[in-house]
N, C-alpha and C positions, 0 to 999 in steps of 0.2 A: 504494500500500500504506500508504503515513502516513496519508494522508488517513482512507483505511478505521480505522486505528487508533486516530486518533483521535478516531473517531466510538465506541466502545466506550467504555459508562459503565463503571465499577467494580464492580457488582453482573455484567455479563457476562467481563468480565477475570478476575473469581473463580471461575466457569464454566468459561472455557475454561484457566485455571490447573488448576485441580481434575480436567480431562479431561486436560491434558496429564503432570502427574506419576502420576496412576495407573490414568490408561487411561480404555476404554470404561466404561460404570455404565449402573443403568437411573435415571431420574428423580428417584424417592423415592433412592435412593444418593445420586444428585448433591448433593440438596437436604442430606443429612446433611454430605457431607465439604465443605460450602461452609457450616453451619451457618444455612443457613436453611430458611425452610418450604416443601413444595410447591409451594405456590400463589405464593409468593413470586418462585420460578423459572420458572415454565410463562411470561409476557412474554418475559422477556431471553433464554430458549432458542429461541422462534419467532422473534424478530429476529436471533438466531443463524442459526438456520435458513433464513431468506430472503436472507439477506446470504455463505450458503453456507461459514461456517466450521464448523459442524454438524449431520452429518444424524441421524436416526435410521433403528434396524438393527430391523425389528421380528422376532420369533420367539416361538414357542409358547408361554413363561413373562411375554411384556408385548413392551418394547421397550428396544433402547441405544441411548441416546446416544453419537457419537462424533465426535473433529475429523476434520474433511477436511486435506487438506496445505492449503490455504489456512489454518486454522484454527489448523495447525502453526505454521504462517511467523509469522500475527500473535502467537503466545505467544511464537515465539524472538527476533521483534525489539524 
C-alpha cells in the first residue's frame, strides 16, 4: 500500500482528496472543486482508474466518478 502511495503524483492526490471529502461528482464537477480544467484531469483519472482507486458509475445524465475502498484506504493513510 506505501509503495502504491507513493507512486501518486499531487495533481491525483487532489482527485482523490476532492472524491473523498465530498463524495461521488461527475468529471466537469471534479475538475471544478480541484480547480483545474477538464482536460487537465481526464490522464490522472484513467491512471486512477487502472490502478483501481476509481471507477466510474455511468447513468443517463453522463457519468461519476467515485473511490473504490482501495481509493478510501490511500486518502486515509
Amino acid at each position: 500500500m506505501k509503495l502504491l502511495n507513493a507512486q501518486i503524483d499531487e495533481t491525483q492526490r487532489q482527485l482523490l482528496q476532492a472524491l473523498w471529502e465530498k463524495g461521488p461528482a461527475m468529471p466537469l464537477e471534479l475538475a471544478v472543486r480541484t480547480f483545474m480544467l477538464p482536460d487537465e484531469i481526464q490522464q490522472p483519472l484513467q491512471e486512477l482508474e487502472k490502478a483501481g482507486l476509481v471507477e466510474r458509475h455511468a447513468f443517463k445524465g453522463g457519468e461519476m466518478l467515485v473511490l473504490t475502498k482501495l481509493g478510501q484506504e490511500i486518502v486515509r493513510s
